[in-house]
C-alpha positions, 0 to 999 in steps of 0.5 A: 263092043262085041266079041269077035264076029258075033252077029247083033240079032237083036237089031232085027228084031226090034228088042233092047237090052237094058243098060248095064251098069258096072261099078268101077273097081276102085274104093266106090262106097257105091251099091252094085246095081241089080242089073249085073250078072250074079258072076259080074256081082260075085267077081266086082265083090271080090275085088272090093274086099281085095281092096279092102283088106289090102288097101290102097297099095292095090290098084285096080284099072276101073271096071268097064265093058271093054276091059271085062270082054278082053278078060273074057277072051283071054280065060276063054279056052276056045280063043284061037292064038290069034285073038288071044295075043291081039287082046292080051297087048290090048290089056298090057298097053291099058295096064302099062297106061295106068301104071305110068300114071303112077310115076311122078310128074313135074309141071312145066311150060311150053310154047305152041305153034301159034305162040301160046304159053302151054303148061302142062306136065312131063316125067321126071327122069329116072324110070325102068322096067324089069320083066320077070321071064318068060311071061311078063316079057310079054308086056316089054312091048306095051311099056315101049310103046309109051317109052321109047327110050325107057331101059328094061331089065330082066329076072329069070327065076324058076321052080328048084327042082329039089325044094320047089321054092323059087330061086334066082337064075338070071338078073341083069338091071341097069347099073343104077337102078337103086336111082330109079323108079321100077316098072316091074312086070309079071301078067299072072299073080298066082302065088306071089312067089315068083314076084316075092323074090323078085322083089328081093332081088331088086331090093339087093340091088339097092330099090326101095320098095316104095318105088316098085310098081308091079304091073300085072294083069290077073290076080289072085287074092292070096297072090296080092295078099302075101306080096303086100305082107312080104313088103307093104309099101310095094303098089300092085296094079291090075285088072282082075283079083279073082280065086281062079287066075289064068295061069296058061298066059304065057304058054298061049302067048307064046305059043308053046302050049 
């Protein structure tokens, strides 16, 4: 797919480009082939030793060309707000995909229209989401798209001016979120402060950390590595681990840059 309005001059002119082959960023024991890009090899090598030092508790989306042109878009400074908030939802709703992928399910049977038993598979009731303010109430909107009826708490917490550490100002959940399992939401893992106290927090309010599931889209590899040190059993997913992250999101999602 290409990006924007981008025009395929290679249709006229009679050349083909090789296929390319991405390796899925999971924990492949597969090479990296020789015709990706030495910053596609660079940036999939990254996220395999992620993986690896880190272990099963992070979670990639697999690798594919459209999730790395949405990535693209997103880091790239002359991407107008439009584009920008377009392909930024367009990453949420994968990430919020996968994430309920995680939750548990129950098999159950149903019967269709022409009188077949069908079985299959639903939720099991008892799943929230928390957005931590501003940014990851970005991605509320993706979560209600695949849960209607889904409740959503939030965490405000900020910089002390004095200490610099990250502190507390706002946290409204629902009343029995100890029972539940959290869809907790923040886009950019720069640090893992933010996310570190927010999991306190929750933890506070009687969640287990096994059941957090912290949804993001960019990561770096300190900011995952300190949030599993901090607690080990937490499950972080996420399309990208890369050094440089995309701090500007939340401002250019809404607008305030």
């Amino acid at each position: 797919m290409p990006c924007h309005n981008q025009q395929m001059n290679n249709v006229n002119s009679g050349q083909e480009h090789p296929m390319k082959q991405v390796r899925f960023a999971n924990n492949s024991d597969s090479s990296v082939p020789d015709l990706v890009s030495n910053s596609g090899s660079e940036n999939v090598s990254i996220q395999a030793e992620s993986q690896e030092s880190l272990g099963p508790q992070l979670k990639l989306l697999p690798l594919n060309d459209q999730i790395r042109e949405l990535q693209t878009i997103i880091r790239d400074k002359s991407t107008s707000r439009g584009d920008f908030v377009f392909c930024a939802d367009r990453l949420i709703r994968l990430v919020v995909e996968e994430g309920l992928n995680q939750l548990p399910y129950s098999e159950c049977t149903v019967t269709t229209p022409t009188g077949y038993k069908y079985d299959g598979v639903k939720f099991e009731r008892g799943n929230c989401g928390v957005s931590i303010m501003r940014s990851g109430e970005a991605m509320e909107q993706g979560l209600r798209d695949c849960c209607r009826s889904i409740r959503i708490g939030k965490i405000l917490i900020q910089s002390d001016e004095e200490t610099q550490k990250a502190k507390v100002y706002y946290a409204k959940f629902p009343p029995d979120i100890y029972r539940r399992k959290v869809l907790l939401m923040y886009p950019i893992l720069s640090t893992g402060n933010t996310v570190i106290e927010a999991v306190r927090v929750l933890i506070e309010h009687g969640v287990q950390p096994r059941h957090i599931i912290l949804l993001s889209l960019f990561s770096t590899p300190h900011g995952a590595k300190s949030i599993i040190q901090e607690f080990p059993d937490i499950t972080i997913l996420t399309t990208e681990v890369h050094p440089v992250a995309p701090t500007h999101f939340g401002q250019r999602y809404f607008g305030t840059d």
